[in-house]
C-alpha positions in Angstrom: 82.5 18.8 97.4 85.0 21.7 95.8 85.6 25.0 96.9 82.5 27.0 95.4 80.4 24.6 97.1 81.9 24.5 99.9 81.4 28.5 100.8 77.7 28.5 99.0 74.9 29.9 100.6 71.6 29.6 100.1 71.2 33.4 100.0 73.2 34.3 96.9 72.3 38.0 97.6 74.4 41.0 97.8 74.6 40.6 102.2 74.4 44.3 102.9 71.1 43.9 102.0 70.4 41.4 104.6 72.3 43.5 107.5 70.2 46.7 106.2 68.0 46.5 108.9 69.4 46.7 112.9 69.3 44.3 114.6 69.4 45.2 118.1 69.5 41.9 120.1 72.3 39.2 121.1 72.4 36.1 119.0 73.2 33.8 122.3 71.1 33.2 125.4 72.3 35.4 128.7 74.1 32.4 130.3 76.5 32.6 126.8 77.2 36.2 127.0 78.6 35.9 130.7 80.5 32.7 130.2 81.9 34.7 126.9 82.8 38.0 128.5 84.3 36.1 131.4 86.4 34.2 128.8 87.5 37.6 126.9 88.3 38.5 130.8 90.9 36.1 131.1 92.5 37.1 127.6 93.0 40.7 128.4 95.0 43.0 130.4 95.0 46.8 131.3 96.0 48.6 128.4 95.1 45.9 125.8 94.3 47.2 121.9 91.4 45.3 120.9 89.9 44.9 117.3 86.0 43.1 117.2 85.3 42.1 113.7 81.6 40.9 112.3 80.5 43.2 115.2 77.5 44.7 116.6 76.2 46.8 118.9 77.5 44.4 121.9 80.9 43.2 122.0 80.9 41.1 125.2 84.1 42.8 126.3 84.1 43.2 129.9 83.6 46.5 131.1 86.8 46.8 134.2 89.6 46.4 131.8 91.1 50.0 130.3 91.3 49.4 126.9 93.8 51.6 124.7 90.9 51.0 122.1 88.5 49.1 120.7 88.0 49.1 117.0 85.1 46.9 115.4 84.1 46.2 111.8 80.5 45.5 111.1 78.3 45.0 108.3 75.5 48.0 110.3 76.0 51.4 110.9 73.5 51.7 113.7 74.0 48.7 115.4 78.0 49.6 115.7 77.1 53.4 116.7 74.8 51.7 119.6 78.0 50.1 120.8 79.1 51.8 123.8 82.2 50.1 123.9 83.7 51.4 120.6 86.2 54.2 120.1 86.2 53.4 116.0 84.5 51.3 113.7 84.2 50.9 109.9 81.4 49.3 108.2 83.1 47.0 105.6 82.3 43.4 104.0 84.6 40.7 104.7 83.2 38.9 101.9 83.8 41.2 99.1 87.2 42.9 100.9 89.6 41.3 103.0 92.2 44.1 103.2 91.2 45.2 107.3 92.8 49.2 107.3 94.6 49.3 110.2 98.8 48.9 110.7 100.6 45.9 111.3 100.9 44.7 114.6 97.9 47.6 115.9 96.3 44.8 118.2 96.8 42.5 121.3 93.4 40.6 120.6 91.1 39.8 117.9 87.7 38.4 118.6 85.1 37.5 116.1 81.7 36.7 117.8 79.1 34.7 116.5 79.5 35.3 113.1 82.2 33.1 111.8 79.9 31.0 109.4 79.3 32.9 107.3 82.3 34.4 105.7 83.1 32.9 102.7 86.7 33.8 102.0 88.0 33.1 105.7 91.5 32.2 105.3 92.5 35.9 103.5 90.5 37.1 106.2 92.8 35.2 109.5 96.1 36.1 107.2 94.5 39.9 107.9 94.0 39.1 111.3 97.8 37.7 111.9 99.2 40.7 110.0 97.2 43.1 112.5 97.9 41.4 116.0 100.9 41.7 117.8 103.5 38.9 118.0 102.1 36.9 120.7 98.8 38.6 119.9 95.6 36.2 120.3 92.5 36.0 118.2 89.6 34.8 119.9 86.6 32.8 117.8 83.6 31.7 119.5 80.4 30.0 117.9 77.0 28.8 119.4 74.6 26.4 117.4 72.4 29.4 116.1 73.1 31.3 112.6 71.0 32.6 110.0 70.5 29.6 107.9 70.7 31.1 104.8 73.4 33.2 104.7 75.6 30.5 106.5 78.1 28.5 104.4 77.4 25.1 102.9 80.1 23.6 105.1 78.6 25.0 108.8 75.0 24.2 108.1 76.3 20.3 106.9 78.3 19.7 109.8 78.1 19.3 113.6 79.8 21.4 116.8 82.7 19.4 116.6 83.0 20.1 112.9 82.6 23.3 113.2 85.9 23.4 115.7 88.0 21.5 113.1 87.2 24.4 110.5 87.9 27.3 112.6 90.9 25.9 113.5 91.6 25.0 110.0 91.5 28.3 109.6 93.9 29.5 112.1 96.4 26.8 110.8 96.0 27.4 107.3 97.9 31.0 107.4 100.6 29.0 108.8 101.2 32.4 111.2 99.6 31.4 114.5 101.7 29.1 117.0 99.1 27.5 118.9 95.8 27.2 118.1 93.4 25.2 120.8 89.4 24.7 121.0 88.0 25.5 124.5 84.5 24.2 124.9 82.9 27.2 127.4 79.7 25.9 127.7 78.8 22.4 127.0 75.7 21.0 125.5 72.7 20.3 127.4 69.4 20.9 126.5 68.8 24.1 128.6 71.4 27.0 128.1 73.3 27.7 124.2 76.4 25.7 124.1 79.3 27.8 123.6 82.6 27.1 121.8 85.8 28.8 121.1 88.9 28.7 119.4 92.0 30.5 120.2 95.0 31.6 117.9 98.2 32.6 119.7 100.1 34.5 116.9 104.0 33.1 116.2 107.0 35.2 117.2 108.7 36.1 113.8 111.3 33.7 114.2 108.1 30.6 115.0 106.1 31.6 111.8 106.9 28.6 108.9 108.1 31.0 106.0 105.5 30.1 102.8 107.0 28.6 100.0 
């Protein structure tokens, strides 16, 4: 399989036209959403900078940490204006721009909700992400077994769970600007609630990041 196929989607369709319409609902079952926000819980501290990309108008953060901000990028005005927990957002599309507008090192903690399968240019996207975090900064990916089939890439809607682990942390590693990168498995598999997966990058120190060639 090369590249193009790879990150093809069924959909070949300009996606702002598929995110014109609000959806106003969470893409995980309520027993997800807790496990996630308690995750995000143990991530964060008072005073934390936190940037939600592929957001919506929920960002599972949880509500008794003081946050200096909360910035999100999102493909849907009104769903991102819903969002209570927002003190900025843009509406942007990772797919056709990369370049995220904010300084470097603006954020202790990156998350990325749900949405991960379907960008199709994702490693320009995590060297974004590592440029924007703080050394030591962490970038939080979690995934469920629901997507929009056809706006998903070639490579998720082939693959299993465990697949899908390997390629997000593909990701991470592939910037060669992350330090650790583990897969925590937050709710397992079993028939009843959504199974719920993350992956964590720890951003390097300066002095820990491999230089490129």
């Amino acid at each position: 399989m090369n590249t193009d196929q790879f990150f093809a989607k069924e959909d070949t369709s300009d996606d702002s036209l598929f995110y014109e319409i609000p959806r106003l609902v969470t893409h995980i079952d309520d027993n997800a959403c807790m496990v996630l926000k308690g995750y995000y819980r143990s991530l964060l501290k008072d005073g934390d900078a936190v940037l939600d990309l592929m957001s919506s108008w929920v960002s599972h953060l949880p509500e008794d940490i003081n946050y200096s901000k909360v910035s999100a990028q999102g493909m849907n005005k009104v769903e991102l204006e819903a969002n209570p927990q927002l003190t900025d957002f843009i509406v942007q599309n990772l797919n056709t721009n990369q370049i995220l507008p904010y300084q470097d090192e603006e954020f202790d903690l990156c998350t990325i909700a749900v949405s991960i399968q379907y960008l199709t240019s994702p490693v320009r996207v995590f060297e974004e992400i590592a440029r924007v975090l703080k050394p030591n900064g962490k970038c939080c990916v979690s995934f469920s077994n629901r997507m929009f089939p056809t706006k998903a890439i070639l490579a998720w809607r082939m693959s299993s769970n465990q697949d899908h682990c390997n390629l997000v942390s593909q990701y991470f590693k592939k910037t060669e600007m992350f330090a650790e990168v583990k897969v925590e498995r937050l709710v397992e598999e079993n028939g009843y609630y959504d199974p719920l997966y993350a992956v964590l990058g720890i951003k390097g120190e300066p002095d820990m990041i491999k230089p490129k060639n």
